[in-house]
One Martini backbone bead per residue (centre of mass of N, CA, C, O) as a GRO file, in nm:
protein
  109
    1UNK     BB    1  -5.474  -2.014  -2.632
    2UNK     BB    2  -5.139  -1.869  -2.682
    3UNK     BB    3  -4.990  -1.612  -2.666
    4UNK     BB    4  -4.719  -1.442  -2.760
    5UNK     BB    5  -4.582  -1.281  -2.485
    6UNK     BB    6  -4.763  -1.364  -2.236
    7UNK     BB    7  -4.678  -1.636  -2.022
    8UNK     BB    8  -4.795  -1.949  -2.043
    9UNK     BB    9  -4.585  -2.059  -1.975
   10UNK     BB   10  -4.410  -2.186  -1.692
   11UNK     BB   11  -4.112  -2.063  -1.747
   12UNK     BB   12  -3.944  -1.740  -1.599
   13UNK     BB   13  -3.822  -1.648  -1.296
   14UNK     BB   14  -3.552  -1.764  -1.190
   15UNK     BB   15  -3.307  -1.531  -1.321
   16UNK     BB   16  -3.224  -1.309  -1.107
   17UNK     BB   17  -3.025  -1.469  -0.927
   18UNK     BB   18  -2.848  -1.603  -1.171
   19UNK     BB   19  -2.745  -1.275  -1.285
   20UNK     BB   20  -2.526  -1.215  -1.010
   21UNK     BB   21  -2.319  -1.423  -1.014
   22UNK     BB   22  -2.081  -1.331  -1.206
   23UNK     BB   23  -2.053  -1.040  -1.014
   24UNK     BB   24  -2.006  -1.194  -0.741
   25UNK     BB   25  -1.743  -1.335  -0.864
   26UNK     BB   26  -1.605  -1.126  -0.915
   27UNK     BB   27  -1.557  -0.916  -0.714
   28UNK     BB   28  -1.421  -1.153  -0.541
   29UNK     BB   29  -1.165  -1.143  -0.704
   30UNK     BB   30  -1.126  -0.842  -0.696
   31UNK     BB   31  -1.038  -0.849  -0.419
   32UNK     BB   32  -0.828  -1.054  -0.358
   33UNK     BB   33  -0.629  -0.918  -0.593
   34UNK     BB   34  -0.618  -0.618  -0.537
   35UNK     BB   35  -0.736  -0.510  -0.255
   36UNK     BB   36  -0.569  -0.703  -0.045
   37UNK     BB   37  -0.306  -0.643  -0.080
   38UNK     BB   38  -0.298  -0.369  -0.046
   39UNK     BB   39  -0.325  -0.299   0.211
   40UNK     BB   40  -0.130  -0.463   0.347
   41UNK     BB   41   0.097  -0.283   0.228
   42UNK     BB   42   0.002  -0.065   0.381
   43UNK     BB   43   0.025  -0.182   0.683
   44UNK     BB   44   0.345  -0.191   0.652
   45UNK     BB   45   0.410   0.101   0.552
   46UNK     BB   46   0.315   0.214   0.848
   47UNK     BB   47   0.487   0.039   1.007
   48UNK     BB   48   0.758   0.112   0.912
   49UNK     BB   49   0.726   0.386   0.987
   50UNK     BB   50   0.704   0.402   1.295
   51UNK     BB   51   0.991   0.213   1.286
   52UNK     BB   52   1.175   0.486   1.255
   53UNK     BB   53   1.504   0.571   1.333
   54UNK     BB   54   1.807   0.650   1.414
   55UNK     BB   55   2.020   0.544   1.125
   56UNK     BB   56   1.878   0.486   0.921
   57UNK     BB   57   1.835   0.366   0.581
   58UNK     BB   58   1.692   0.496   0.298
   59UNK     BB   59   1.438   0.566   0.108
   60UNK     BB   60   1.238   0.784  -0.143
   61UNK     BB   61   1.007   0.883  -0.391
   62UNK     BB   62   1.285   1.018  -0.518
   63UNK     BB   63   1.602   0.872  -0.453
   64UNK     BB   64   1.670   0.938  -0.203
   65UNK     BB   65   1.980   0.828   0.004
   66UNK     BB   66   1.982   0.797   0.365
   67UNK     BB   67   2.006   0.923   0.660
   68UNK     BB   68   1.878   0.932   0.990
   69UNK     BB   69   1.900   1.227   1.257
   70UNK     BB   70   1.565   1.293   1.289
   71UNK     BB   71   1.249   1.227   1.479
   72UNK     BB   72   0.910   1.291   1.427
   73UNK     BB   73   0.587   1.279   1.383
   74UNK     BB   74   0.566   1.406   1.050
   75UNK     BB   75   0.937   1.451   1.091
   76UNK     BB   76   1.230   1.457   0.924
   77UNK     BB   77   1.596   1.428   0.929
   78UNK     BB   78   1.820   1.397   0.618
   79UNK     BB   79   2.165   1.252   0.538
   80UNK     BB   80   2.291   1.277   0.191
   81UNK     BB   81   2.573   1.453   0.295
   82UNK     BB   82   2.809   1.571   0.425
   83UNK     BB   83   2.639   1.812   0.591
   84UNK     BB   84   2.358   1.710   0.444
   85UNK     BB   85   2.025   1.838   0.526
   86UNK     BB   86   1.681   1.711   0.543
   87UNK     BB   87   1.340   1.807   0.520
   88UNK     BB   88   1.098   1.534   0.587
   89UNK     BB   89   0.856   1.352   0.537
   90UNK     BB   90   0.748   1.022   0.642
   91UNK     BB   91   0.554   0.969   0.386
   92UNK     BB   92   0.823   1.012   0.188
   93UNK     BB   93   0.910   0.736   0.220
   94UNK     BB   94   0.980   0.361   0.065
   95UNK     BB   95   1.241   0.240   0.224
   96UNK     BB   96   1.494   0.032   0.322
   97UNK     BB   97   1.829   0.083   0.287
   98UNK     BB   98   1.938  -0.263   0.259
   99UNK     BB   99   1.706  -0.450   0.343
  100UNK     BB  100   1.653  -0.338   0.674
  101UNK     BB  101   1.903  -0.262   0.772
  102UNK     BB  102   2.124  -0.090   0.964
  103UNK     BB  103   2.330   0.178   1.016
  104UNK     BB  104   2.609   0.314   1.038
  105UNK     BB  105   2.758   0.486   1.215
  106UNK     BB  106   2.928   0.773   1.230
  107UNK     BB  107   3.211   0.896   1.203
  108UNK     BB  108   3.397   1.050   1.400
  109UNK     BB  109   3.553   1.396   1.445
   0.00000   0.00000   0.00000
């Protein structure tokens, strides 16, 4: 004669690992949609400041539209409006203002 929650009955062990399967299959949805998209975008946002020349027209993560008139390692000039230059860190650039097109040169004074 068998006592409840004995344990005498066939089934009761094989759940422990089908009870990580709903978790294990979020993580990977939100691996899928949220972790890998944000990398690649970080890797594009590095390889875009890599490849910042003199001429390029920015735009900054504060809204301000410049050209670029002096590039160095860590650290640019950009010129906001006639005469007016800023030095400024290549990390707070947002992205190249006019769809990534070159800027028209100054004209000559």
């Amino acid at each position: 004669m068998g006592l409840p929650g004995t344990g005498s009955g066939g089934a009761g062990g094989g759940g422990g690992l089908m009870g990580l399967l709903p978790l294990v299959l979020m993580f990977a949805i939100f691996y899928f949609l949220l972790i890998r998209p944000q990398q690649k975008k970080a890797k594009q946002h590095k390889e875009m400041l890599s490849n910042l020349k003199r001429g390029d027209s920015i735009i900054t993560t504060g809204g301000i539209y410049g050209r670029i008139v002096e590039v160095n390692d860590t650290s640019m000039n950009v010129e906001v409006a006639d005469k007016v230059r800023i030095k400024m860190a290549k990390g707070f650039v947002h992205g190249l203002a006019g769809g990534g097109q070159e800027a028209s040169p100054p004209p000559p004074k």
